[in-house]
C-alpha positions in Angstrom: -191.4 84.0 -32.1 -188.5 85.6 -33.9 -188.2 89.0 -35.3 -189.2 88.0 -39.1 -192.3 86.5 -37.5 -192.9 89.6 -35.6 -192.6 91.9 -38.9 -194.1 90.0 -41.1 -197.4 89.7 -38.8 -197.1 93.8 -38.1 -197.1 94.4 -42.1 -200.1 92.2 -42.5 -201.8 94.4 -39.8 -200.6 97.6 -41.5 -201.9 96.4 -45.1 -205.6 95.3 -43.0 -205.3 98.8 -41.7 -204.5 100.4 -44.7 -207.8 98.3 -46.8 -209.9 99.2 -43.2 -209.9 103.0 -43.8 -208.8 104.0 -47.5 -211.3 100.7 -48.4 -214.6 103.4 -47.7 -212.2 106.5 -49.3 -212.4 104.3 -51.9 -215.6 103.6 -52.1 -216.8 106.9 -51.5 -214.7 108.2 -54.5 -216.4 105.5 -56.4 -219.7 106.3 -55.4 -220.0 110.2 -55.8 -220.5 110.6 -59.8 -223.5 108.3 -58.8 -225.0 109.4 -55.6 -224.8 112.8 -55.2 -227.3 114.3 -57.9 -226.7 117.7 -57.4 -223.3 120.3 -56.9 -224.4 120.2 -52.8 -225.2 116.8 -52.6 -221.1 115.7 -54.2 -219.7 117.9 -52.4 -220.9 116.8 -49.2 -220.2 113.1 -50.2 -216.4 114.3 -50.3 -217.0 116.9 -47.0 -217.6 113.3 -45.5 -214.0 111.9 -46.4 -212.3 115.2 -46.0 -210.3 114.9 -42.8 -209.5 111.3 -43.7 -208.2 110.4 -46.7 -204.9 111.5 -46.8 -204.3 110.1 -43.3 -205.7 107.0 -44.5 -203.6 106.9 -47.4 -200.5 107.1 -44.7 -200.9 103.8 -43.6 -199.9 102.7 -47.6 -196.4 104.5 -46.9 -195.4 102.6 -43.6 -196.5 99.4 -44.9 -194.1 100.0 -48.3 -192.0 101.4 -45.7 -191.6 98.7 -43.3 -191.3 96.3 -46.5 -188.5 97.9 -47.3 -187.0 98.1 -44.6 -187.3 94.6 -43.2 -188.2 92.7 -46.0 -186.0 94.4 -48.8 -185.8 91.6 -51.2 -189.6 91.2 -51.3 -190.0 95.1 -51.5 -187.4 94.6 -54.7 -189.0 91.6 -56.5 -192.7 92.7 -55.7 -192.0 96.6 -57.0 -189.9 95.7 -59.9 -192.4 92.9 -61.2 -195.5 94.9 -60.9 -193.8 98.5 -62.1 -196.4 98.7 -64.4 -199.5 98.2 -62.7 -197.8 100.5 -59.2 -197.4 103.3 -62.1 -200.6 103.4 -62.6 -202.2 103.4 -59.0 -199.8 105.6 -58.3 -201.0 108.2 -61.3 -204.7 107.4 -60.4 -203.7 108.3 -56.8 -202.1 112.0 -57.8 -205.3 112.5 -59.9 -207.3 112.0 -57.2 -205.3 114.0 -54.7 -205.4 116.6 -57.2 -209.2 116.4 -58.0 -209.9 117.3 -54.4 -208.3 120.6 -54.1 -209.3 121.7 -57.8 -212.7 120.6 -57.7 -213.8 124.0 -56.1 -211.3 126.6 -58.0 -213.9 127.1 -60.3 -217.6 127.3 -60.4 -217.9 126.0 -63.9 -220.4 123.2 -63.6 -218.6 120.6 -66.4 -215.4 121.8 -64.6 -216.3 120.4 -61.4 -218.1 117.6 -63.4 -214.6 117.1 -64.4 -212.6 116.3 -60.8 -215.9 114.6 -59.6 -215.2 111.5 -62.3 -212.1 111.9 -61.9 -212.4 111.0 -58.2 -214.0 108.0 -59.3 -211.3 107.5 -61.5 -208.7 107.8 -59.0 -210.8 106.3 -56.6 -211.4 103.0 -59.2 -207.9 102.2 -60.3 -206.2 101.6 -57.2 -209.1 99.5 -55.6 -208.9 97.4 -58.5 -205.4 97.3 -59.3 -204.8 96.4 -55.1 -207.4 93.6 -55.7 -205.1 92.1 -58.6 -201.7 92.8 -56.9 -202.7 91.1 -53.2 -204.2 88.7 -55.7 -201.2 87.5 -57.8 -198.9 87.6 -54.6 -201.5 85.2 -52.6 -201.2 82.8 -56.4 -197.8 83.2 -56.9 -195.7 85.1 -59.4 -193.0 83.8 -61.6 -189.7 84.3 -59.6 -186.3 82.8 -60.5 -183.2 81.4 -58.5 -182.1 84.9 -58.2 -185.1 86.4 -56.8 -186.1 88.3 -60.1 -189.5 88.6 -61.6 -189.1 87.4 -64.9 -192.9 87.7 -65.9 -194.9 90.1 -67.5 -197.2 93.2 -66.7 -200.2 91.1 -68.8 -199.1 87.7 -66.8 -200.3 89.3 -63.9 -203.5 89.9 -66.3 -204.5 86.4 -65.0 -208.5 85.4 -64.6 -208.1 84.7 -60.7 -206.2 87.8 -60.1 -208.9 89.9 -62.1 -212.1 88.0 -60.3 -209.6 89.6 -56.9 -209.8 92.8 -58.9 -213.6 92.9 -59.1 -213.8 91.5 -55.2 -211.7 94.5 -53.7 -213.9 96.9 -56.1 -217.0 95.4 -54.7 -216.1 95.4 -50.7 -214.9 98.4 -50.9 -217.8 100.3 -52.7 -220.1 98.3 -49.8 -218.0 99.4 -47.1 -217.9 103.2 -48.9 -221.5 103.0 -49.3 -222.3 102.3 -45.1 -219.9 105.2 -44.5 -221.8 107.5 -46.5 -225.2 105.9 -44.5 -222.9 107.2 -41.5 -221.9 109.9 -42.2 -224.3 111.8 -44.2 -228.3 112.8 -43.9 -231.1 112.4 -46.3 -231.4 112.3 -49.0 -227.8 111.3 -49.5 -228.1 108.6 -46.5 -231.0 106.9 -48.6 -229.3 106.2 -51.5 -226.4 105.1 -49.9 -228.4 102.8 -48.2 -229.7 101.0 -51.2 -226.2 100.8 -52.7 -225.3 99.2 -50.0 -227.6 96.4 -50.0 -227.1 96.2 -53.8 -223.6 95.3 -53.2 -224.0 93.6 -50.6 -225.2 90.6 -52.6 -222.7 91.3 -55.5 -219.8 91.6 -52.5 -221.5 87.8 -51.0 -221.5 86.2 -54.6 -217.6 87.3 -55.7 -216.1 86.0 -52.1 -217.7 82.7 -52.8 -216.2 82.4 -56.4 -213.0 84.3 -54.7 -212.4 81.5 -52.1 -213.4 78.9 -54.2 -210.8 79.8 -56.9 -208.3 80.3 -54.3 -208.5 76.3 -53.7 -208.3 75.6 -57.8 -205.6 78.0 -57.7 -203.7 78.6 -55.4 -201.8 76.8 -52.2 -203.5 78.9 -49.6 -205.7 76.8 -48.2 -203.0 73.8 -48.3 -204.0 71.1 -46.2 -207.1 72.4 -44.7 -209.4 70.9 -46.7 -213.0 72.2 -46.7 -212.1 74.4 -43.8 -210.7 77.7 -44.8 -209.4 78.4 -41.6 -210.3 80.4 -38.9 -209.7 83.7 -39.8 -211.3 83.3 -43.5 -214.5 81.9 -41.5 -214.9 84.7 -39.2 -214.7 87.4 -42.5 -217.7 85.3 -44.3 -219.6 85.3 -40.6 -219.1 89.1 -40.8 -220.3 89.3 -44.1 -223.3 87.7 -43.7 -224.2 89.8 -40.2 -223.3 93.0 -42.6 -226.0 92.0 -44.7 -228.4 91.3 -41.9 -227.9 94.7 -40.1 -227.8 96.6 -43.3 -231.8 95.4 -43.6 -232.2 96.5 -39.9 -230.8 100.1 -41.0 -228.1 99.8 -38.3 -225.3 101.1 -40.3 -222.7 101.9 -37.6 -223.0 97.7 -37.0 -222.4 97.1 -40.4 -220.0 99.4 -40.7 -217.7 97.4 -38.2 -219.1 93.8 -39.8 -217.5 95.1 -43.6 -214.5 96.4 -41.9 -214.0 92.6 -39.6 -214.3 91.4 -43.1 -211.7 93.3 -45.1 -209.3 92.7 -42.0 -209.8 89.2 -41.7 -209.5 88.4 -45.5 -205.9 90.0 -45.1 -205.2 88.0 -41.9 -206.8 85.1 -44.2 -204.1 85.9 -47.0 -201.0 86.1 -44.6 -201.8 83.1 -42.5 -201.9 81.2 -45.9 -199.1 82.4 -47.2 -196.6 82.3 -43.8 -193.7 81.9 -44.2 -193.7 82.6 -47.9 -193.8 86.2 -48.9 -193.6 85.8 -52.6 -194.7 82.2 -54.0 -192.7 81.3 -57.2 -194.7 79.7 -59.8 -191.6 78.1 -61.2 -190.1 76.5 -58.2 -191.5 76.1 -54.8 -187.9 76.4 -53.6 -187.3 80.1 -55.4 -189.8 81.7 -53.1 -189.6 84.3 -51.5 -189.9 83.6 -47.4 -189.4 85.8 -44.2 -185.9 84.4 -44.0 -184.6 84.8 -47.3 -185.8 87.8 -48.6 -185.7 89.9 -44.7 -183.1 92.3 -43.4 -180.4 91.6 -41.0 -181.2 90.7 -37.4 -179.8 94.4 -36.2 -181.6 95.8 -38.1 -184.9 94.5 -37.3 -184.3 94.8 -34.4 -183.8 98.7 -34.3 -187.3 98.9 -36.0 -189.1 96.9 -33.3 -187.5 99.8 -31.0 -188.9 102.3 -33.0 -192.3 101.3 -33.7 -192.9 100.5 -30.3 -192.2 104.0 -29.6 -193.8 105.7 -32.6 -196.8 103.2 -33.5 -199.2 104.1 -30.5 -198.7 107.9 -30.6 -199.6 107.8 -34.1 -202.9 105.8 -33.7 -203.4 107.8 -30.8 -203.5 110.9 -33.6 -205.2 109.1 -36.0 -208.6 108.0 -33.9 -208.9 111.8 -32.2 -209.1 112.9 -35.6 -211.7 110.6 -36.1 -213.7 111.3 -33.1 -213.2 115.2 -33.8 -214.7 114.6 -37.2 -217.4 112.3 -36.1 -220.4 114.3 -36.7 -222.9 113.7 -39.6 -223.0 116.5 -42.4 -226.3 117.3 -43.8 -227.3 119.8 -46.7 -228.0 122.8 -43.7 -224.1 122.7 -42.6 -222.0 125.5 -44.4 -219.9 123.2 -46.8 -216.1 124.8 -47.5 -215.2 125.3 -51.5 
């Protein structure tokens, strides 16, 4: 296995990491205009994502990063071609940051009414607009001989790439919506429950149409035929044993069937696309691939060195701060404004 091998399978597991945690930020953000009825109740739905989100949001940065870095031409064509629609996650995501720490610098109820929808806001954009972006890079962008988008922000705008759109919205919200069944008591945990199991059926029903259009679509499933491949088979197992626990009220299960299913959808989308990184729509020989679009051998090399080094120390980090944080928040806890 060579290097580009090597980084491009480490980007697709920082890209499942990154739609693992900031997936439930996500849908916790979505969720808390809805859920939490009362001043107390929203701001222990956001207590519950507190010591997380900007972490999670780290693991966004090193996958840009190591895009960059090894794959430079694909971090080029990819950024330039969807400026647009990156502007605007990146807008919804400093609104969001922002909502968090001005939420409380007032007491005002329509103030805080204010940063609460504009969590979901900030919370809805970028779930949607990563839905459409993995989307159109999994159907295939126009790209020309030089490596240049030469398509449009609408383009993108494409019916498959929206259903993808309405898919990450949904999975996220589910997996957001077990979190909260986690992490919070009653009556916060009840709702969040029912949420849940609402979108868990709408979740079910938008794979189905998702994968479907992926064979009327798109080359993904290339030569497979009616098997998806096994990777795509184990996320729709998942999904299904989500759905089963959820009835059994055995959340932390369901927790880690939703988050097998985001992961193994993005293993799903990788393994199909290997060793493309960019599909052209115009010419099959334009695309972008592992060896055309990556860095030179020296460098890729250094990086290997240095995420070896750095990569465990930082995951060490990130799951103590997760078991620190591991206990549930209920109503009686003092909440921080």
């Amino acid at each position: 296995m060579d290097l580009n091998t090597i980084w491009f399978i480490l980007i697709a597991v920082l890209f499942a990491g990154f739609f693992l945690l900031e997936g439930f930020d996500y849908g916790v953000g979505m969720l808390l205009p809805f859920l939490g009825k009362t001043d107390e109740e929203r701001r222990l739905i956001i207590n519950s994502i507190g010591p997380f989100w900007d972490g999670n949001e780290v693991w966004m940065l090193t996958a840009g990063g190591a895009m960059f870095a090894a794959f430079a031409q694909w971090y080029a064509t990819l950024f330039s071609g969807f400026y647009i629609a990156l502007l605007l996650m990146l807008l919804a995501l400093i609104l969001r940051g922002v909502s968090f720490e001005y939420r409380s610098k007032s007491d005002n109820p329509k103030w805080r009414n204010f940063w609460d929808w504009s969590i979901f806001i900030g919370s809805f954009l970028p779930a949607l607009l990563w839905g459409v972006a993995v989307t159109n890079i999994i159907r295939g962008v126009p790209v020309d001989a030089d490596m240049n988008f030469v398509g449009s922000f609408w383009g993108l705008l494409n019916p498959y790439a929206l259903l993808g759109g309405l898919t990450a919205l949904s999975i996220f919200t589910l997996h957001g919506a077990i979190f909260l069944a986690l992490k919070v008591g009653e009556p916060v945990l009840s709702r969040a429950h029912n949420a849940a199991m609402k979108f868990w059926w709408i979740t079910l029903i938008l794979l189905v149409l998702f994968v479907a259009g992926g064979y009327m679509t798109t080359d993904l499933f290339k030569g497979l035929g009616p098997n998806p491949g096994f990777m795509a088979i184990i996320a729709a197992l998942a999904l299904l044993a989500a759905g089963w626990l959820l009835r059994e009220k055995r959340h932390g299960w369901a927790f880690g069937m939703t988050a097998l299913t985001i992961v193994a959808t993005v293993f799903t989308a990788f393994i199909g696309l290997y060793p493309n990184v960019l599909p052209s729509t115009l010419n099959p020989d334009w695309s972008l691939t592992i060896y055309n679009a990556s860095a030179s051998p020296y460098t890729l090399k250094i990086m290997t060195i240095v995420a070896l080094i750095f990569t465990p120390l930082v995951l060490i980090y990130q799951g103590w701060s997760y078991y620190k944080f591991r206990e549930r928040l209920t109503l009686e806890h003092e909440m921080e404004y």
